[in-house]
Biopython code that builds the backbone (N, CA, C, O; Angstrom):
import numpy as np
from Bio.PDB.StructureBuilder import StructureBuilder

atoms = [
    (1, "UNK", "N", (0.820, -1.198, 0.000)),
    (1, "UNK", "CA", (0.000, 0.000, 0.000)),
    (1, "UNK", "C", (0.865, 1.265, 0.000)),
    (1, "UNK", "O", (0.382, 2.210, -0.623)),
    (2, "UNK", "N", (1.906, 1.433, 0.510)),
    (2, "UNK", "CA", (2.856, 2.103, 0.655)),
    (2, "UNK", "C", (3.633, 2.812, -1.145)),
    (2, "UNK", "O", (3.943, 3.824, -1.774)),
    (3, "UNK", "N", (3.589, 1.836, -1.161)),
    (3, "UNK", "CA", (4.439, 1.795, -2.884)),
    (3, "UNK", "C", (3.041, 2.588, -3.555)),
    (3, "UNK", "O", (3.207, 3.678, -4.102)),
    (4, "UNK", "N", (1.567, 1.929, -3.470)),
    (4, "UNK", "CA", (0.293, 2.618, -4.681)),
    (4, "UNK", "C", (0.579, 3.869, -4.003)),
    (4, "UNK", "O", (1.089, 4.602, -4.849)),
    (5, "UNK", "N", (0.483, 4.591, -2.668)),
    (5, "UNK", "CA", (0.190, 5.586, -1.890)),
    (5, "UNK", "C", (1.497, 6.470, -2.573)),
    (5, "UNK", "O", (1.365, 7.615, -3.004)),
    (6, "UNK", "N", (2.552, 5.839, -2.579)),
    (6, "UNK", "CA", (3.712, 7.266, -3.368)),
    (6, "UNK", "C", (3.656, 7.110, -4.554)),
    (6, "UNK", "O", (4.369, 7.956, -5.094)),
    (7, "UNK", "N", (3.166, 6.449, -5.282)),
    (7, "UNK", "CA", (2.765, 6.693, -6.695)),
    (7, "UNK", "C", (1.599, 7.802, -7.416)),
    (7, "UNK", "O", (1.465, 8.536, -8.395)),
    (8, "UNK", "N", (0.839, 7.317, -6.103)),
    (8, "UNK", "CA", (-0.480, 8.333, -6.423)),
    (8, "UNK", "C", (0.080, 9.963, -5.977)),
    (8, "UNK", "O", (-0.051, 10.946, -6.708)),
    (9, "UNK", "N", (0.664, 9.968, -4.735)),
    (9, "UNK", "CA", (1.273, 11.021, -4.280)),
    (9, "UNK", "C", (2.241, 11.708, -5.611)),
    (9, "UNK", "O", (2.213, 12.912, -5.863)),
    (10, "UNK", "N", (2.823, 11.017, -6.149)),
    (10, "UNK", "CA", (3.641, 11.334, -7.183)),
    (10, "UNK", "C", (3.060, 12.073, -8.439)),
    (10, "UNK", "O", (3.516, 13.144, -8.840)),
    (11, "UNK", "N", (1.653, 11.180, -9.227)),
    (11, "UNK", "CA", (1.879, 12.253, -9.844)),
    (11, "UNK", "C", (0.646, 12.790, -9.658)),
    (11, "UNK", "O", (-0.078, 12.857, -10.652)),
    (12, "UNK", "N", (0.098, 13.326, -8.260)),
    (12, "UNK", "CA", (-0.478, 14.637, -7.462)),
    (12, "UNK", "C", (0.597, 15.220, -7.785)),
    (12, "UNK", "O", (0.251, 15.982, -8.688)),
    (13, "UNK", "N", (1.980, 15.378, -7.573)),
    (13, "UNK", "CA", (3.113, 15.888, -7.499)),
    (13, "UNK", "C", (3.590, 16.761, -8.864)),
    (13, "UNK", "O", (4.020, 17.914, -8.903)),
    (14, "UNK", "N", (3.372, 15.839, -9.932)),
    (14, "UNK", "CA", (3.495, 16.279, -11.531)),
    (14, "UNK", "C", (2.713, 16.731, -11.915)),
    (14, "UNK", "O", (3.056, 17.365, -12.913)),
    (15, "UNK", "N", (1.255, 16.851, -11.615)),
    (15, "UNK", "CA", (0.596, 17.841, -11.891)),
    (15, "UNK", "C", (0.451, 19.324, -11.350)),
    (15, "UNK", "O", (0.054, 20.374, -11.856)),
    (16, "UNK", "N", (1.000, 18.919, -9.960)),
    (16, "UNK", "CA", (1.572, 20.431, -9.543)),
    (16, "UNK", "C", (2.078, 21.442, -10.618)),
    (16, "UNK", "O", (1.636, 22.463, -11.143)),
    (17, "UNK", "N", (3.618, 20.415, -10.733)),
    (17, "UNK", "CA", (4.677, 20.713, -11.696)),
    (17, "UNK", "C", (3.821, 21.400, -12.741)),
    (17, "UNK", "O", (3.559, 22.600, -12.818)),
    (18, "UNK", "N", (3.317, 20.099, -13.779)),
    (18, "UNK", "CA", (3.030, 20.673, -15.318)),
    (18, "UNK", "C", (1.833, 21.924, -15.119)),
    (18, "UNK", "O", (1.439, 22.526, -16.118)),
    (19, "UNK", "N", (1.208, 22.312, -13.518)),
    (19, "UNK", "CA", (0.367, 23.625, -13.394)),
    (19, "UNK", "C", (1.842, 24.611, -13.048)),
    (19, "UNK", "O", (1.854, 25.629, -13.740)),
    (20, "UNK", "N", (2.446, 24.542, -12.581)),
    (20, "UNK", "CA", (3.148, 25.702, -12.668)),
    (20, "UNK", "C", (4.031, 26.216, -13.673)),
    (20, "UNK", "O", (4.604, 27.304, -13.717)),
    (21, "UNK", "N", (4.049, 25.050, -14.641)),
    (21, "UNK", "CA", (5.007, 25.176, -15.819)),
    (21, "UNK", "C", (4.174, 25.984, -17.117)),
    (21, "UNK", "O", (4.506, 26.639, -18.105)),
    (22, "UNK", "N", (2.427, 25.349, -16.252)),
    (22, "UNK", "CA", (1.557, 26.121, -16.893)),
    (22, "UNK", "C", (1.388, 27.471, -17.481)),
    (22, "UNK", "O", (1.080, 28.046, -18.526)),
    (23, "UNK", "N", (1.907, 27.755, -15.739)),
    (23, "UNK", "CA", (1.377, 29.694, -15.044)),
    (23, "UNK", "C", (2.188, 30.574, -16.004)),
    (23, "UNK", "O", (1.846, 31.669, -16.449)),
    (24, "UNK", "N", (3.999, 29.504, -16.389)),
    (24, "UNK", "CA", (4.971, 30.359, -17.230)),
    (24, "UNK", "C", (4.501, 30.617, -18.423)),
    (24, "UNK", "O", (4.835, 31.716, -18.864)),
    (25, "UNK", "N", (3.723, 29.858, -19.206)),
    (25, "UNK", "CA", (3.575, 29.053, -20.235)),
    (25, "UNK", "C", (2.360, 29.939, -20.995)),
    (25, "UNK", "O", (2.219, 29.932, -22.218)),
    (26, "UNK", "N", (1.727, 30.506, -20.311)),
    (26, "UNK", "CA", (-0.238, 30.875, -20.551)),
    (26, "UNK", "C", (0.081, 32.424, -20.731)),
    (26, "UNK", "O", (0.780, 32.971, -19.878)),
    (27, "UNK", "N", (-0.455, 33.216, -21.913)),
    (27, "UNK", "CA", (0.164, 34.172, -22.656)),
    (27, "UNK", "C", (-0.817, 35.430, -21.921)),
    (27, "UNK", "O", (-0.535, 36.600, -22.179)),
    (28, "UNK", "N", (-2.061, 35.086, -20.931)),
    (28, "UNK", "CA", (-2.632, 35.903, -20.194)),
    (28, "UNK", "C", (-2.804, 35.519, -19.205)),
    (28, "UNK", "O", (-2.448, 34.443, -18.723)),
    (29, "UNK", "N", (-3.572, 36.627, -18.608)),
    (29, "UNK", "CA", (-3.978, 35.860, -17.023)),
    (29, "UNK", "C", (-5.030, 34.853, -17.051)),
    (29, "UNK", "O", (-4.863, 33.709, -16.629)),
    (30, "UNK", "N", (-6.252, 35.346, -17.616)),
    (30, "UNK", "CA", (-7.111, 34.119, -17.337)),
    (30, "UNK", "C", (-6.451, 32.541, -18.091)),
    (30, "UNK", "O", (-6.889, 31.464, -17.689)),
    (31, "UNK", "N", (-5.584, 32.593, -18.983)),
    (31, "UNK", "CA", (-5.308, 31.009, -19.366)),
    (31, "UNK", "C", (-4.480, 30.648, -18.141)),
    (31, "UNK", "O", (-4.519, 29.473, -17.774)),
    (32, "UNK", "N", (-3.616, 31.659, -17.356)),
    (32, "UNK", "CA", (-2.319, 30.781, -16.512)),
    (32, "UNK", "C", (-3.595, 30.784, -15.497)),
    (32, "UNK", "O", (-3.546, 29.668, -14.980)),
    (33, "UNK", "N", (-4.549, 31.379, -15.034)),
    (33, "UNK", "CA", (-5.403, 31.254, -13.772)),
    (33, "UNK", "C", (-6.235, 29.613, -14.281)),
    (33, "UNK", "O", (-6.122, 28.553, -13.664)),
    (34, "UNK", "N", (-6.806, 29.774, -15.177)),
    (34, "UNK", "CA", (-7.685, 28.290, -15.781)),
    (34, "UNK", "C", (-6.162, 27.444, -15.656)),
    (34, "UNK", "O", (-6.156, 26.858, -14.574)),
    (35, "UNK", "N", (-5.461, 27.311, -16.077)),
    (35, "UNK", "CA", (-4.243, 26.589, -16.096)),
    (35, "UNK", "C", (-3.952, 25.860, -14.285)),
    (35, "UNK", "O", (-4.026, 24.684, -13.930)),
    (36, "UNK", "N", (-3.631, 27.055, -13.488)),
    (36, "UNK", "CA", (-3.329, 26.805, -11.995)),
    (36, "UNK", "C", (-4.120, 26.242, -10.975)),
    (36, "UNK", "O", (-3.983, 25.613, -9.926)),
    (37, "UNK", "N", (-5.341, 26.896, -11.971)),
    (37, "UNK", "CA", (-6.572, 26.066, -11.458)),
    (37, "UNK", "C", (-7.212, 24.631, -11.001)),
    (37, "UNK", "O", (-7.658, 23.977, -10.058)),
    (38, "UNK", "N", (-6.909, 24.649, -12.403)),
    (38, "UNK", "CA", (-7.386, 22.652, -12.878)),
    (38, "UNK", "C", (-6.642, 21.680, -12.434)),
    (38, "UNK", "O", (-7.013, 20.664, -11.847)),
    (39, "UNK", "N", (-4.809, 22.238, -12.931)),
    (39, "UNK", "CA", (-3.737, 21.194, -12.346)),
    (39, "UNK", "C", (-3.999, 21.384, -10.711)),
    (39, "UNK", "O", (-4.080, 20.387, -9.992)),
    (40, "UNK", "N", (-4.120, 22.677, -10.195)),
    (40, "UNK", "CA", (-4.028, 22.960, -8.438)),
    (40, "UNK", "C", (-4.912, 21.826, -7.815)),
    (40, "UNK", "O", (-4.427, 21.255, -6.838)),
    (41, "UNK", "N", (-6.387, 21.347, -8.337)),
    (41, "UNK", "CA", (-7.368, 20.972, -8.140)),
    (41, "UNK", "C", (-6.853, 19.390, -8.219)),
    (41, "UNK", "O", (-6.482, 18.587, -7.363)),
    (42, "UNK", "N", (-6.967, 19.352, -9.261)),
    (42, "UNK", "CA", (-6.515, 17.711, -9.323)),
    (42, "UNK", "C", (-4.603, 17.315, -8.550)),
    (42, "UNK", "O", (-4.114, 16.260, -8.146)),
    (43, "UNK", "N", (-4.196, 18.323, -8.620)),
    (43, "UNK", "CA", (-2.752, 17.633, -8.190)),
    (43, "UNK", "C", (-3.020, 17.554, -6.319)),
    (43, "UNK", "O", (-2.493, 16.840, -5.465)),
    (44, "UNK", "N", (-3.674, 18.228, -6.261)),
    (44, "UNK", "CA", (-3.790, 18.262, -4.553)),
    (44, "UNK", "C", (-4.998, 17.089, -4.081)),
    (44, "UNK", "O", (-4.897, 16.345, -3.105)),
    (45, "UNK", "N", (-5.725, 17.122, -4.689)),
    (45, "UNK", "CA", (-6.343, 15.409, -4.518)),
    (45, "UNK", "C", (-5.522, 14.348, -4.891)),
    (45, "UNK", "O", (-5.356, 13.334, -4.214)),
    (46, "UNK", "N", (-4.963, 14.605, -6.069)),
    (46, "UNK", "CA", (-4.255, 13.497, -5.728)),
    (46, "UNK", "C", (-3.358, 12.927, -4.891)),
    (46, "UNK", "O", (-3.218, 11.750, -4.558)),
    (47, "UNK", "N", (-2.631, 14.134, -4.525)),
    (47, "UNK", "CA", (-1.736, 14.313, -3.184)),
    (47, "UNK", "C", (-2.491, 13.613, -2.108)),
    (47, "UNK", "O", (-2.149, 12.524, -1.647)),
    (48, "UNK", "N", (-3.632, 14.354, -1.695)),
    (48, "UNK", "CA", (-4.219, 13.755, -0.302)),
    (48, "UNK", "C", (-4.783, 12.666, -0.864)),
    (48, "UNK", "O", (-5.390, 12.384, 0.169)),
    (49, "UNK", "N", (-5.125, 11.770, -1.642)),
    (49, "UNK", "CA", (-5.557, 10.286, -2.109)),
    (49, "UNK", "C", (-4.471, 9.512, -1.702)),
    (49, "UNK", "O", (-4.649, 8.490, -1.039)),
    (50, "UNK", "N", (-2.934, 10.048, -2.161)),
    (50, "UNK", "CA", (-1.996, 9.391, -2.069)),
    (50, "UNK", "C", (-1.755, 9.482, -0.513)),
    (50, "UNK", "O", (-0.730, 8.951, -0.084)),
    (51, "UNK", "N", (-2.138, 9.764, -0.116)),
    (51, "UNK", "CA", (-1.720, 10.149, 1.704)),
    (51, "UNK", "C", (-2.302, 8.824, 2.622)),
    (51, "UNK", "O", (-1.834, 8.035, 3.443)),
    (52, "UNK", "N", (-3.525, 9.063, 2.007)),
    (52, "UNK", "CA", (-4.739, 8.011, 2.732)),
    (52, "UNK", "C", (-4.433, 6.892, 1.856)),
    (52, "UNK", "O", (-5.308, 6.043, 2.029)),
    (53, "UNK", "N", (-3.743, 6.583, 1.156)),
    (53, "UNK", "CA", (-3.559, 5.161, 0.253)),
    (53, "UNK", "C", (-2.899, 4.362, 1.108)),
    (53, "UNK", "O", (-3.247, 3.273, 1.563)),
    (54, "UNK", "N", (-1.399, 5.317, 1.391)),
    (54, "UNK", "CA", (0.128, 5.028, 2.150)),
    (54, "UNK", "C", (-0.212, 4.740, 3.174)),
    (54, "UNK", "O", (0.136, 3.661, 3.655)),
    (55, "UNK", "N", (-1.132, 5.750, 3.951)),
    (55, "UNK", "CA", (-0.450, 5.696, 5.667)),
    (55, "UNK", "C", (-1.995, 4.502, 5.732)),
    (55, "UNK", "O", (-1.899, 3.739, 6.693)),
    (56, "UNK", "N", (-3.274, 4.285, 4.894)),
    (56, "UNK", "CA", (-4.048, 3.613, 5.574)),
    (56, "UNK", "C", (-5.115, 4.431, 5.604)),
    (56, "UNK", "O", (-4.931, 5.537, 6.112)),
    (57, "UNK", "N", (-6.324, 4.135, 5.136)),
    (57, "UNK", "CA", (-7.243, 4.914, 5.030)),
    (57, "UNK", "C", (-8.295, 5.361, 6.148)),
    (57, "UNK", "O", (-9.019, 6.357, 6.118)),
    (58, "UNK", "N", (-8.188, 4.217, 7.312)),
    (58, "UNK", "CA", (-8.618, 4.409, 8.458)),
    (58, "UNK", "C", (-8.341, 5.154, 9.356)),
    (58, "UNK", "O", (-9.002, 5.267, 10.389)),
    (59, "UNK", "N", (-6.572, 6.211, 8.883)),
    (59, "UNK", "CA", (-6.141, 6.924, 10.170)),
    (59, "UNK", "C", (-6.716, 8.133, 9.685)),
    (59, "UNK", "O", (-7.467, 8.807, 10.390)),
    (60, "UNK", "N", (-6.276, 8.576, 8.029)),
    (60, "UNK", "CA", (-6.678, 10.350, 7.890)),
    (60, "UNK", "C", (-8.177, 10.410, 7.128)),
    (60, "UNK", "O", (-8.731, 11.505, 7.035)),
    (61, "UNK", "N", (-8.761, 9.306, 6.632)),
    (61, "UNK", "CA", (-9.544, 9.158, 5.772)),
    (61, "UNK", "C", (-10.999, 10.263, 5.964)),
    (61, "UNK", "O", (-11.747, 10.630, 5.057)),
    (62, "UNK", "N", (-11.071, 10.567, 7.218)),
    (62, "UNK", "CA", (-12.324, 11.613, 7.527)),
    (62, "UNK", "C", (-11.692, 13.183, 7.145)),
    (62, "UNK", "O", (-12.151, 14.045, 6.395)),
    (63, "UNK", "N", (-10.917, 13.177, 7.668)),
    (63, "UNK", "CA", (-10.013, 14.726, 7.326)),
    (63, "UNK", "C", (-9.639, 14.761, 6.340)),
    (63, "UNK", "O", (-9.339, 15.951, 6.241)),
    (64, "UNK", "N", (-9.311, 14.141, 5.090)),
    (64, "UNK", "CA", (-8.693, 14.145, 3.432)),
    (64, "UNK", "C", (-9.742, 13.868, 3.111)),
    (64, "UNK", "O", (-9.881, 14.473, 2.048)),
    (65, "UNK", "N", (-11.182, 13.009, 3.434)),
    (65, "UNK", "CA", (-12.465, 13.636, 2.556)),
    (65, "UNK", "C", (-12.856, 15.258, 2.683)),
    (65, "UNK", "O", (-13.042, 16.000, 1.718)),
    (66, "UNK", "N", (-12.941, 15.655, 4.150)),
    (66, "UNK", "CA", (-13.198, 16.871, 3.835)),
    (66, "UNK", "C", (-12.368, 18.201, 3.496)),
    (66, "UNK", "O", (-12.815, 19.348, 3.467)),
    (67, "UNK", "N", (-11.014, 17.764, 3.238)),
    (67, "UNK", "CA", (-10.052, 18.581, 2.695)),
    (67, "UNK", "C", (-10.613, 18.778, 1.296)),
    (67, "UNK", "O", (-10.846, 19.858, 0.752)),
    (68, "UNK", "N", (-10.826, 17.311, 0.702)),
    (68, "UNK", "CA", (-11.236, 17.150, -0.546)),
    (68, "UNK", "C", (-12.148, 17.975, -1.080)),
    (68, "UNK", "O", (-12.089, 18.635, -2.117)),
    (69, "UNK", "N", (-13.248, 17.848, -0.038)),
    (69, "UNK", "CA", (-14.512, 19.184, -0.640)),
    (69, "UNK", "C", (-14.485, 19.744, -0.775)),
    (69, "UNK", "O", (-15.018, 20.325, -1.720)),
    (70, "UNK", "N", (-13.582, 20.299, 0.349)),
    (70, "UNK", "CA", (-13.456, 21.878, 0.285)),
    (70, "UNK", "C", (-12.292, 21.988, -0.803)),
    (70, "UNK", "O", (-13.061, 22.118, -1.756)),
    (71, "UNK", "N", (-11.372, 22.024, -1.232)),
    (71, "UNK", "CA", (-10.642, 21.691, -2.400)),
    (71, "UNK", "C", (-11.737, 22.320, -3.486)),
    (71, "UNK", "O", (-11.979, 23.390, -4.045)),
    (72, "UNK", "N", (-12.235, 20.969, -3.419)),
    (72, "UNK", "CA", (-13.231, 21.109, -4.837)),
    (72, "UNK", "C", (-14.348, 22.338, -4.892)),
    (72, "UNK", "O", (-14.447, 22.839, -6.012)),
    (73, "UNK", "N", (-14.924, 22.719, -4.203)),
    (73, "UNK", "CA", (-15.745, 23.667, -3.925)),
    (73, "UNK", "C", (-14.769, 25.205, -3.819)),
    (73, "UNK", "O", (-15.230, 26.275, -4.218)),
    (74, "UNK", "N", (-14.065, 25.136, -3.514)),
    (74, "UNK", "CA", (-13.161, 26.601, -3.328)),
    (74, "UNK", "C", (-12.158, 27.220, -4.473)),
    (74, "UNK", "O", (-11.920, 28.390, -4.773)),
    (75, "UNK", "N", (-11.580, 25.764, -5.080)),
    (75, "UNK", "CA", (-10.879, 26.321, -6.023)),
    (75, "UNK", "C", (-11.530, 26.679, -7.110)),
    (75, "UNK", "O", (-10.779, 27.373, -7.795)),
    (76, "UNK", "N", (-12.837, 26.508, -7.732)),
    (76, "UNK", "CA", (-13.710, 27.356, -8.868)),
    (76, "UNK", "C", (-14.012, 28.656, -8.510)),
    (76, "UNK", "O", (-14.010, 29.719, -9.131)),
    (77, "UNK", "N", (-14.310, 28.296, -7.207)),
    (77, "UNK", "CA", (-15.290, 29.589, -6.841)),
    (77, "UNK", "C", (-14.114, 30.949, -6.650)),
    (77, "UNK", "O", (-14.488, 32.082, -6.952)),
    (78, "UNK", "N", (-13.373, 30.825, -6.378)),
    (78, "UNK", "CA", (-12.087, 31.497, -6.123)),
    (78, "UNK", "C", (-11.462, 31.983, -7.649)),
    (78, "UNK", "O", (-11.010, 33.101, -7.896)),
    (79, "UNK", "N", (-11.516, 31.387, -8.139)),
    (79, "UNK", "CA", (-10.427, 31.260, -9.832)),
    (79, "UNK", "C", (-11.859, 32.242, -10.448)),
    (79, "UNK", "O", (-11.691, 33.455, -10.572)),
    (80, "UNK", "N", (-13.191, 31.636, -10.796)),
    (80, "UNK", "CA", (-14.353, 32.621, -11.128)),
    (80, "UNK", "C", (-13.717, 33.458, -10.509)),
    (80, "UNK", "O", (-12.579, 33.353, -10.966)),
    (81, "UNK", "N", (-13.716, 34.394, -9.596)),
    (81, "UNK", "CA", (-13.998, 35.348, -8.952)),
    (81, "UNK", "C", (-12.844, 36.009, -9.017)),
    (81, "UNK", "O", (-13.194, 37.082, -9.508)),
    (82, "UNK", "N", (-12.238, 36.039, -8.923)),
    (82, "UNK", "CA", (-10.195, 36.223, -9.320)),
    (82, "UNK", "C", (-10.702, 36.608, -11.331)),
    (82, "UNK", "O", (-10.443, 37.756, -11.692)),
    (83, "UNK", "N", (-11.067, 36.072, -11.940)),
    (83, "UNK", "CA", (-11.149, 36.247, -13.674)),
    (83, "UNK", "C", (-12.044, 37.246, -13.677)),
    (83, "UNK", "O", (-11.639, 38.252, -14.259)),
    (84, "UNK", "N", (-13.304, 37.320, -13.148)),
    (84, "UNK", "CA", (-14.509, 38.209, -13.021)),
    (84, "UNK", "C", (-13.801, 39.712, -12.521)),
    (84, "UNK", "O", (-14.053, 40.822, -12.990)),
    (85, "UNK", "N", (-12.809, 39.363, -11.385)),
    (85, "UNK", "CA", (-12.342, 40.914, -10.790)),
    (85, "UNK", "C", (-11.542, 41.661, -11.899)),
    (85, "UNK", "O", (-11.450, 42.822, -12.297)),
    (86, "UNK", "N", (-11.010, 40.449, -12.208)),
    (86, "UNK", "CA", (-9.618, 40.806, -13.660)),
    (86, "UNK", "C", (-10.563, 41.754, -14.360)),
    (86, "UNK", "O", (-10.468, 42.981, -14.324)),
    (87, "UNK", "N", (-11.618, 40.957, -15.093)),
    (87, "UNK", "CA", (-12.437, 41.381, -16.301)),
    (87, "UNK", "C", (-12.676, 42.531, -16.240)),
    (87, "UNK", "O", (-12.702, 43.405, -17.107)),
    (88, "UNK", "N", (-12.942, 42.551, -14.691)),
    (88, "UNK", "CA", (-14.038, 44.124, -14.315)),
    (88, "UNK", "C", (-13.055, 45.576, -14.256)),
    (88, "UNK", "O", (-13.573, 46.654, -14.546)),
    (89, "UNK", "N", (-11.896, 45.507, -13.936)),
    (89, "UNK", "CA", (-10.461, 45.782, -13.822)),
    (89, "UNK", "C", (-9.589, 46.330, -15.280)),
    (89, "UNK", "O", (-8.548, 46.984, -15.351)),
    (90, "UNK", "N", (-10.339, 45.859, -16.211)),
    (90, "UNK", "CA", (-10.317, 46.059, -17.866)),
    (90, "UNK", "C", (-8.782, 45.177, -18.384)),
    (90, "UNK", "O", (-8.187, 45.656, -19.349)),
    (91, "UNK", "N", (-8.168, 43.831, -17.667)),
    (91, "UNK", "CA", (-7.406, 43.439, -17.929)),
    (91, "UNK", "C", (-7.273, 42.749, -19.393)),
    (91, "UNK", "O", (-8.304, 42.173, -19.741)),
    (92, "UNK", "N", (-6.492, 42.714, -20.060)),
    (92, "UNK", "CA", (-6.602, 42.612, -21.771)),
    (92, "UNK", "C", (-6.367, 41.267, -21.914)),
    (92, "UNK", "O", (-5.322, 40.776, -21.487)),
    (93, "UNK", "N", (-7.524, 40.362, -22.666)),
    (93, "UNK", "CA", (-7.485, 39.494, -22.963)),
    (93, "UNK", "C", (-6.161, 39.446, -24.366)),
    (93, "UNK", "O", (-5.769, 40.512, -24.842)),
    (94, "UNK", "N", (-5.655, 38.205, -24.834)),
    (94, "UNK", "CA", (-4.682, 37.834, -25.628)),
    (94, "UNK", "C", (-5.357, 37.974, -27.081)),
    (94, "UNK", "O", (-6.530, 37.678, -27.312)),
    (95, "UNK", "N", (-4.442, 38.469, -28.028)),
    (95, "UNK", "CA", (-4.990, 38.535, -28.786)),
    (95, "UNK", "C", (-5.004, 37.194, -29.811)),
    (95, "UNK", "O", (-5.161, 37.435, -31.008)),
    (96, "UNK", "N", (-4.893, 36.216, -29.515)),
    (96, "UNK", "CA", (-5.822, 35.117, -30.072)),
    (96, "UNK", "C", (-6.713, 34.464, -29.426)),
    (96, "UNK", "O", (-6.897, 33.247, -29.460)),
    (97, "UNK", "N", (-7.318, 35.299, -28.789)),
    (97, "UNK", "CA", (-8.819, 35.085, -27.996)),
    (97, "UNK", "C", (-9.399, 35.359, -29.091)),
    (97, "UNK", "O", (-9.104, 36.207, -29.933)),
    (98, "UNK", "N", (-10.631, 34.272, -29.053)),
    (98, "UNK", "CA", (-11.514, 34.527, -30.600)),
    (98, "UNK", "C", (-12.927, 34.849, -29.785)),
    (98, "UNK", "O", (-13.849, 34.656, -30.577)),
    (99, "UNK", "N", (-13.334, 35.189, -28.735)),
    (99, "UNK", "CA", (-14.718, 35.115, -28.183)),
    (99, "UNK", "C", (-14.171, 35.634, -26.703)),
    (99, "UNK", "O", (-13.190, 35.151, -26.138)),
    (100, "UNK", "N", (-15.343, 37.168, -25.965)),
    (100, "UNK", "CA", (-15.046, 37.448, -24.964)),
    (100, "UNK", "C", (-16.484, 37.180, -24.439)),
    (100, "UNK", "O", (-17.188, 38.184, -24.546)),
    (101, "UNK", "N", (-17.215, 35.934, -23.818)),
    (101, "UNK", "CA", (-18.205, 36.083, -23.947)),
    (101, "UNK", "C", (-18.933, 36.617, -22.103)),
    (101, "UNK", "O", (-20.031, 36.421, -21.582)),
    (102, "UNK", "N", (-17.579, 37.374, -21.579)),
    (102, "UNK", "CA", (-18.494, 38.013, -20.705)),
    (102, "UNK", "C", (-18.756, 39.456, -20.871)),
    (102, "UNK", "O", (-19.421, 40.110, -20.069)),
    (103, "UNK", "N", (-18.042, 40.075, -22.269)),
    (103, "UNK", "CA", (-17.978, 41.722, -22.543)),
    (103, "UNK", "C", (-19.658, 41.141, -23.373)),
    (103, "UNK", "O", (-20.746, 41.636, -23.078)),
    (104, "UNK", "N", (-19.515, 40.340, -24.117)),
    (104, "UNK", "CA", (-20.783, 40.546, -24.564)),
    (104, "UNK", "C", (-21.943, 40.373, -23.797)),
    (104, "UNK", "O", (-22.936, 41.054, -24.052)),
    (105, "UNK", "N", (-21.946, 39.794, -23.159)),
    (105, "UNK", "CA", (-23.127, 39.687, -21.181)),
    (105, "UNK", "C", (-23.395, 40.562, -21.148)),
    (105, "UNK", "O", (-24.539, 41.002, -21.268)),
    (106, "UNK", "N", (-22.080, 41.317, -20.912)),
    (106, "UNK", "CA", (-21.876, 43.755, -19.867)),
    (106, "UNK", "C", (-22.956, 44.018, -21.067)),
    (106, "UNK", "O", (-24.134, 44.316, -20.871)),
    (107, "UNK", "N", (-22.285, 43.840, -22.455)),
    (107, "UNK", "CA", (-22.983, 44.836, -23.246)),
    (107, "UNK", "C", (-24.391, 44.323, -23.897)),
    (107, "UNK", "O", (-24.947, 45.062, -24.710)),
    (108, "UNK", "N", (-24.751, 43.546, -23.682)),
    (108, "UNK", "CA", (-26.548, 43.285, -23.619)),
    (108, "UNK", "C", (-27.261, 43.425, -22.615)),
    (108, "UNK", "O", (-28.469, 43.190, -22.573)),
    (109, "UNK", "N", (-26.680, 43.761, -21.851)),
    (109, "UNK", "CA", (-27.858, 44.113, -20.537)),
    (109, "UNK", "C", (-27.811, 46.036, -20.448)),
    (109, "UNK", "O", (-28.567, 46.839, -19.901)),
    (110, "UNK", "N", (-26.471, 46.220, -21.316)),
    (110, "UNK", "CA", (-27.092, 47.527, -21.864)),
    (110, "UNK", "C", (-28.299, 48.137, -22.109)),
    (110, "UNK", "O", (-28.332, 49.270, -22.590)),
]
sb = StructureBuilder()
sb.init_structure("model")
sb.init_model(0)
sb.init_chain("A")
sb.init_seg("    ")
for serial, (resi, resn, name, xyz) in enumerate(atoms, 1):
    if name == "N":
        sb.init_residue(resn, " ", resi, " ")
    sb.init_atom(name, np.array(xyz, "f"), 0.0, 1.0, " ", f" {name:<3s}", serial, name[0])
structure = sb.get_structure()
């Protein structure tokens, strides 16, 4: 169990990585934020999956489910809200953005 538990831990671990290699990588903010996002989300479950694999699922298994939720529930709501402030802020999308579809939202409720 030990050996599945640092495997899983591992690549929780590489997805860290390939999100921060992301953040360099993403030519605006909202792609490196969607980028830090998704890998942040999944590399940190996998992390705490790999935790409760290793040590035994009976010792942390109540506390790494609800790490988990909250995980999952916080990191959208956070990343939305972080892109929405950007937007509102007049931060410049990239110019091979082919669709801004929250300027067009602002400007129909015109």
């Amino acid at each position: 169990m030990m050996l599945a538990g640092a495997l899983i831990t591992f690549l929780g671990a590489a997805f860290l990585l390939l999100g921060s290699i992301g953040l360099l990588r993403m030519p605006d903010v909202y792609n490196r934020m969607q980028a830090g996002t998704k890998t942040s989300t999944l590399g940190s479950i996998l992390f705490l999956i790999g935790i409760a694999v290793g040590f035994g699922f009976k010792v942390f298994i109540a506390k790494i489910l609800i790490l988990i939720l909250f995980i999952l529930i916080t990191n959208p709501i956070s990343s939305h809200t972080l892109a929405r402030a950007a937007h509102f802020f007049g931060i410049e999308l990239t110019e091979s953005t082919v669709r801004d579809n929250l300027k067009e939202d602002e400007e129909g409720d015109r």
